[in-house]
C-alpha positions, 0 to 999 in steps of 0.5 A, a space after each residue: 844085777 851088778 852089786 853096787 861097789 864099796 871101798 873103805 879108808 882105814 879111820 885114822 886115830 884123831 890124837 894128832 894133826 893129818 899126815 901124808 900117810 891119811 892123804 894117800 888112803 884117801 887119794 887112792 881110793 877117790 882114784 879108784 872110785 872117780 874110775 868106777 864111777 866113770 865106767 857108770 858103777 855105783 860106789 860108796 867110799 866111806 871115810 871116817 875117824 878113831 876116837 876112843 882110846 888111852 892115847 885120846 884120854 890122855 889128850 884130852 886130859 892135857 888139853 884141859 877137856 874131857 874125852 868127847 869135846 876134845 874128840 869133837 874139836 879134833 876130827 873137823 882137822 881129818 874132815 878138812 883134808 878130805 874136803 881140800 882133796 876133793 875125796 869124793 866119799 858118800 859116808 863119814 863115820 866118827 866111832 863116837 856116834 850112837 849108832 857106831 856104838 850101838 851097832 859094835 855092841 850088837 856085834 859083841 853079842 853076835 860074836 858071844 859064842 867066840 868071846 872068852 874071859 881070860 887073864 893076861 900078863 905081859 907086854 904092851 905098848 900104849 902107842 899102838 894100842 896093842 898087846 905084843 908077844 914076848 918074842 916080839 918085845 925081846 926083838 925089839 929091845 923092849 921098845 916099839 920101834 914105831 913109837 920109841 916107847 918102852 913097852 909096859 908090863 900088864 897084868 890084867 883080866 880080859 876078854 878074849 876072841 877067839 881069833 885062833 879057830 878061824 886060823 884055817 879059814 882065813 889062811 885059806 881064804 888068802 891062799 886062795 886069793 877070795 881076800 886078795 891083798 895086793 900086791 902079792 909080796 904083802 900077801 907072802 909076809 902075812 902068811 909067813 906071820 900066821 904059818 904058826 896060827 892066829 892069835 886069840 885077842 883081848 878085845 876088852 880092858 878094865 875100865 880102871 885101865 881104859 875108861 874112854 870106849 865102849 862099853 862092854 854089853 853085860 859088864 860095867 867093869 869092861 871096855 872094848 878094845 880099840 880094834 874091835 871098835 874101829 874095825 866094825 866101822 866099815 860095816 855099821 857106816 853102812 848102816 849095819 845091822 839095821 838098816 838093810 842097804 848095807 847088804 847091798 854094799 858089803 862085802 867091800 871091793 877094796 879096803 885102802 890100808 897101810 901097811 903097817 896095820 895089814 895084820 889087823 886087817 887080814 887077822 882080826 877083822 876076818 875073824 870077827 866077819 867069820 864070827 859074824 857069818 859075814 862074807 869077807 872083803 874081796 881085797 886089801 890094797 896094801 899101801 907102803 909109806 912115804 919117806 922123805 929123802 930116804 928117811 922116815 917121816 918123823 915129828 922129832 926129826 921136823 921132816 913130817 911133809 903136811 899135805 894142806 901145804 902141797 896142795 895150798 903151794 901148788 894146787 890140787 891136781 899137782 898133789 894128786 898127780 906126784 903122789 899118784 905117779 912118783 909114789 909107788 901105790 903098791 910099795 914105799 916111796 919119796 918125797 922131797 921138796 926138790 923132786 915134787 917141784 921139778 915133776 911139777 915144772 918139767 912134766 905138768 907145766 911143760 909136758 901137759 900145761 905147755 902142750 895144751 896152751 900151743 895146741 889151742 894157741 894154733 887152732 886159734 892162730 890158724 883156724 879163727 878158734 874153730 876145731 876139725 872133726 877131732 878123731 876120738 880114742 886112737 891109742 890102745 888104752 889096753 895097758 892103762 885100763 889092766 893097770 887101773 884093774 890090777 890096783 896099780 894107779 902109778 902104772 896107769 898114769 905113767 900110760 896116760 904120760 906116755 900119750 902126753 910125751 908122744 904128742 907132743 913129739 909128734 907136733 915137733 915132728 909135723 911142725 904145725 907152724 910150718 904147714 900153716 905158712 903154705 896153708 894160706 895159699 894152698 889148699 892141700 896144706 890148709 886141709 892137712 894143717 886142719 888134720 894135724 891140729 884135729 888129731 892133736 884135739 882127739 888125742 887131748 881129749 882122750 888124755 882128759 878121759 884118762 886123768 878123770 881119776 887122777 886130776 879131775 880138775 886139769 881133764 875139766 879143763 881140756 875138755 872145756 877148752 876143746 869138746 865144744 868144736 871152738 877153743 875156749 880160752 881157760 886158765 893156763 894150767 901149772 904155771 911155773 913155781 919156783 919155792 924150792 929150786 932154781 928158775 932157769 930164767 932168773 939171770 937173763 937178762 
């Protein structure tokens, strides 16, 4: 029997509003189950959110509420972005929930034989919520470079895993491909940044210095570590260790991360699998971020792109399809207002949105609204169905393109209108016309099979407009919007 099938989402932390950045986990992994799912898998995708930590504490505190009525307010904003995306997950998971808590404290004792007490001094940095080599903080100047926050100076005593006496392991297991990080050039940088060792980690603070977390099984004074907490949610969501369906589901077949937690999730968390004798996951898709216009996206700077606004302005699909096209799913991409509305007018309203309206234009024009027999699957999908396999989603989507882009050359070529004039005397052309509009379906309708995971909405309609044999008027899809560049028609007159 086929194991059943599990993709996983990095939690974000709830401190602050969804970003693009949370979107895209989000978009790849629905990508990646509406395809499973299509080909008749079972999946289970599992989303959730970060609550415990200093940097929530602190929140909370500035708000007037204490750490869990802020934390309750705050992740309903993470809850709405997937809802509005149509994110099509099984299982949500807040790191505050009692059984999440209970089951990482169940794994803490689990890992007891690796976990040591030990004291630490040196550099920190709150935004991260990591500890940071010596080496790394004299690098950057004594700042990190993604909060542009002086790192602070600890000393304190905690507990650590001993991450480092899994360094053979793990470097193996990712040498050898058993976790895969794709793509490959993420894998190079991960090596190189072990080809020393792992690091042992504190996976706890004292709670004079971290009062918002779990506590540590046996020792009032220590609370876990943030990673360690949220690390464990793509396990104890699927009801680990009590409920035993989680074996059915673990180890996952794609945990979506960014980039720039890779080395939490190729470092610690296999350690702490290892430790736990469980399997590891079988691959990290390793996203990179989205700029805008070439720059960072940046509260300060006030160019942060919120992803409710997109998909409120142009629609669902139309987010779907730019972030899934125009962002490179395996590396960094852009985004401007300029280029999204122009991949929106040009390639979905007159490449996909056009071709569908005279296609069902002429089938009702010319045979009263009744199809041909429509020729299914024609084009060699070889390509696209290697590109949705390989994780590389913008690859397949510029495939179905390709489709879209021939079609509709070829009724320039055939020039439906032009049969039609001969089809009402001659029967040959009637015949032909008949054919021509027939293959025109076929191709649609395959088209539609292939957006499935990619614009569920716009492959509902094509295929309501043409599967039953008679056209069935729908909405026109991706009419033209012009929020941020000119309309080519605004002077004529």
């Amino acid at each position: 029997m086929d194991k059943k099938l599990y993709i996983t989402t990095a939690i974000p932390y709830v401190n602050g509003t969804p970003h693009i950045g949370n979107a895209l986990d989000y978009l790849l992994a629905d990508i990646w189950t509406r395809y499973q799912k299509q080909n008749g898998h079972e999946v289970r995708f599992q989303v959730g959110t970060d609550e415990h930590g200093n940097k929530i504490a602190a929140k909370a505190a500035a708000a007037g509420l204490d750490p869990q009525g802020y934390t309750d307010q705050m992740y309903v904003n993470f809850e709405a972005l997937m809802k509005r995306m149509e994110a099509s997950y099984t299982d949500f998971v807040r790191t505050t929930d009692i059984h999440h808590i209970q089951s990482v404290q169940y794994l803490w004792q689990v890992l007891q034989p690796y976990i040591y007490k030990g004291s630490y001094e040196g550099w920190y940095c709150v935004g991260c919520e990591s500890f940071v080599s010596d080496k790394e903080a004299t690098t950057n100047g004594g700042i990190c470079p993604d909060h542009q926050q002086p790192y602070q100076h600890l000393s304190e005593e905690n507990y650590y895993l001993k991450t480092s006496a899994f360094t053979d392991r793990v470097r193996q297991s990712i040498t050898d491909d058993e976790l895969k990080i794709v793509p490959e050039f993420r894998k190079k940088e991960f090596l190189e940044l072990i080809k020393d060792g792992l690091q042992d980690v504190s996976i706890s603070r004292p709670k004079k210095n971290l009062s918002w977390g779990i506590p540590v099984p046996g020792d009032p004074d220590q609370v876990m570590y943030v990673w360690l907490d949220a690390l464990a949610n793509y396990i104890t969501v699927l009801g680990y260790p009590d409920n035993s369906d989680w074996q059915q589901y673990w180890p996952a077949d794609v945990q979506v991360v960014g980039k720039d937690i890779l080395r939490f999730h190729a470092g610690i968390w296999p350690a702490m699998l290892l430790g736990a004798g469980l399997e590891l996951p079988k691959k990290l898709l390793v996203h990179g971020h989205v700029n805008v216009g070439g720059a960072k996206m940046s509260k300060t700077v006030g160019n942060v792109v919120d992803p409710i606004e997109v998909i409120n302005d142009y629609g669902l699909d139309a987010f779907r399809y730019y972030f899934s096209r125009h962002i490179p799913t395996l590396d960094d991409g852009d985004f401007t207002w300029e280029k999204f509305e122009n991949s929106y007018n040009t390639e979905l309203a007159n490449d996909l949105g056009n071709l569908i309206r005279r296609v069902s234009g002429m089938i009702g024009r010319y045979q009263a609204g009744v199809i041909g027999v429509a020729p299914q699957g024609e084009h060699d999908m070889s390509a696209y169905h290697e590109a949705m396999e390989k994780l590389e989603f913008n690859r397949a989507i510029d495939e179905v393109w390709l489709m879209v882009r021939s079609l509709n050359q070829y009724i320039e070529n055939v020039k439906p209108w032009e049969i039609a004039k001969k089809a009402t005397t001659d029967a040959d052309a009637k015949a032909h016309l008949n054919d021509v509009l027939a293959y025109a379906v076929g191709a649609l309708l395959q088209i539609g099979d292939l957006l499935v995971p990619f614009l569920p909405t716009t492959a509902a309609t094509i295929h309501k407009t043409f599967e039953s044999g008679v056209i069935v008027d729908t909405e026109v899809l991706f009419p033209k919007i012009y929020k941020h560049t000119a309309d080519p028609n605004a002077n004529r007159a």
